[in-house]
C-alpha positions as CSV (number, residue, x, y, z in Angstrom):
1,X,58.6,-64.5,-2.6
2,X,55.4,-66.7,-2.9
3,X,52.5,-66.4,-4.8
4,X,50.4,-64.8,-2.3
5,X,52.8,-62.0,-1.4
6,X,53.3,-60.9,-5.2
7,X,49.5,-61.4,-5.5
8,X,48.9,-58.7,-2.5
9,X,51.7,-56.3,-3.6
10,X,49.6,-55.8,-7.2
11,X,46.4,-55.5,-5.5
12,X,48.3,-52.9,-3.3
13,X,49.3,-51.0,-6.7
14,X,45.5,-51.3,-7.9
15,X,44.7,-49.8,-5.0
16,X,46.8,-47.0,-5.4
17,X,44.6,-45.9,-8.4
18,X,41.8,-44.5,-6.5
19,X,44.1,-41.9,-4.6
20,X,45.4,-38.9,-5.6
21,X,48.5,-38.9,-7.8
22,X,50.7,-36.4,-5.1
23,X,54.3,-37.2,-3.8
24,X,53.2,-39.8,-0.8
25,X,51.7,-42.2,-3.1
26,X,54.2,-41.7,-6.5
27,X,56.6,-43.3,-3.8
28,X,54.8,-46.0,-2.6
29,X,54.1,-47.2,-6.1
30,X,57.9,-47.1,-6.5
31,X,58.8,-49.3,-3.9
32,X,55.9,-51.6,-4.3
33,X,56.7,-51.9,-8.1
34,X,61.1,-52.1,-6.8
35,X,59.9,-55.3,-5.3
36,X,58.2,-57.0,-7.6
37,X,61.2,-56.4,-10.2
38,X,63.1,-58.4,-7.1
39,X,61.3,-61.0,-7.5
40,X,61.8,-61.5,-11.6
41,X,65.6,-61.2,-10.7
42,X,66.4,-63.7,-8.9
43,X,70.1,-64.2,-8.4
44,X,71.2,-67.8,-8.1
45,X,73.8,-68.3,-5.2
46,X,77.3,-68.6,-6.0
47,X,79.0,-70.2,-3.1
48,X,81.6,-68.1,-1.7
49,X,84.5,-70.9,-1.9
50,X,83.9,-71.1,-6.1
51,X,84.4,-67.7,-6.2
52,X,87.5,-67.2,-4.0
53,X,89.4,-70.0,-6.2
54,X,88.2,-68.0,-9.1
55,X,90.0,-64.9,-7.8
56,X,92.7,-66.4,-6.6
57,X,93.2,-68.5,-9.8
58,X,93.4,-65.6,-12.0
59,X,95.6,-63.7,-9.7
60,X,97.9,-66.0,-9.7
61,X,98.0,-66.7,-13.6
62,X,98.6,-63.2,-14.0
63,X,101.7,-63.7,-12.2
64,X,102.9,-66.5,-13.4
65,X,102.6,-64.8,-16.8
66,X,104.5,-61.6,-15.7
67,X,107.4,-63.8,-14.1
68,X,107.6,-66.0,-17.4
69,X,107.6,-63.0,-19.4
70,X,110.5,-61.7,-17.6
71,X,112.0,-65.6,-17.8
72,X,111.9,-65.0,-21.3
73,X,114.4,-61.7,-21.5
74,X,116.8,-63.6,-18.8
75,X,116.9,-67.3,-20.1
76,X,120.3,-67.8,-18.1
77,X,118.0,-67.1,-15.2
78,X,115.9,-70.7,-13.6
79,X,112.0,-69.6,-12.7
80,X,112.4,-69.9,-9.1
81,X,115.7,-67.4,-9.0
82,X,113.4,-65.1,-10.4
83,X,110.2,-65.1,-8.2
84,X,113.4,-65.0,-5.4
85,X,114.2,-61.8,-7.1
86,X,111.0,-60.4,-7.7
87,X,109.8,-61.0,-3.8
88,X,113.3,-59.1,-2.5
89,X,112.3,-55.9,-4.9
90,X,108.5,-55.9,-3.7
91,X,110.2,-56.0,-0.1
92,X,112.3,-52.9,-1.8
93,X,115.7,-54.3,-2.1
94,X,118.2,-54.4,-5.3
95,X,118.1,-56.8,-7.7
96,X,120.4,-58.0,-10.9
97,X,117.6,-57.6,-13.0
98,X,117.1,-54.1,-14.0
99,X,114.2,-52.1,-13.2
100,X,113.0,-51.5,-16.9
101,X,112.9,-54.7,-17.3
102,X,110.1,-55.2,-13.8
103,X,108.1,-52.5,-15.5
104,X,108.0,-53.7,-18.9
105,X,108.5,-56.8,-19.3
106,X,107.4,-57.5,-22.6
107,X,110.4,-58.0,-25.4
């Protein structure tokens, strides 16, 4: 918003003074006042590409935590037999690792 535009909406809410205080002109004050508080928060950009490797980063450190926590109760077990395992009981199939252990994995 420039200059100009925030000088006109206050002289809008100065002339709001002279009418009467009723329901018509409580709201208009609102939304004039609404957008000058836009205009002291401005929100800087985040491009969408920083946040989607954000989210998919932390996803994916959360499951590389789970499956390591789960390495650490099977140690005869190599990493990539167990995200083998862990993909066939998300498709809904038996596993040799017990279910306990899927829902707790923590020793």
């Amino acid at each position: 918003m420039t200059p100009e535009e925030k000088r006109k909406l206050l002289e809008q809410l100065k002339a709001l003074k002279i009418f009467p205080n009723n329901k018509l002109v409580k709201e208009l004050r609102k939304q004039i006042q609404v957008k000058l508080e836009r205009t002291k928060k401005k929100i800087p950009f985040v491009p969408p590409k920083e946040t989607a490797n954000f989210s998919r980063s932390s996803k994916l450190k959360k499951y590389h935590r789970y499956l390591r926590m789960i390495r650490d109760s099977f140690p005869n077990l190599k990493y990539n037999e167990i995200r083998k395992q862990f993909s066939e009981r998300k498709k809904g199939q038996e596993t040799d690792i017990p279910d306990v252990i899927w829902q707790n994995p923590s020793p």
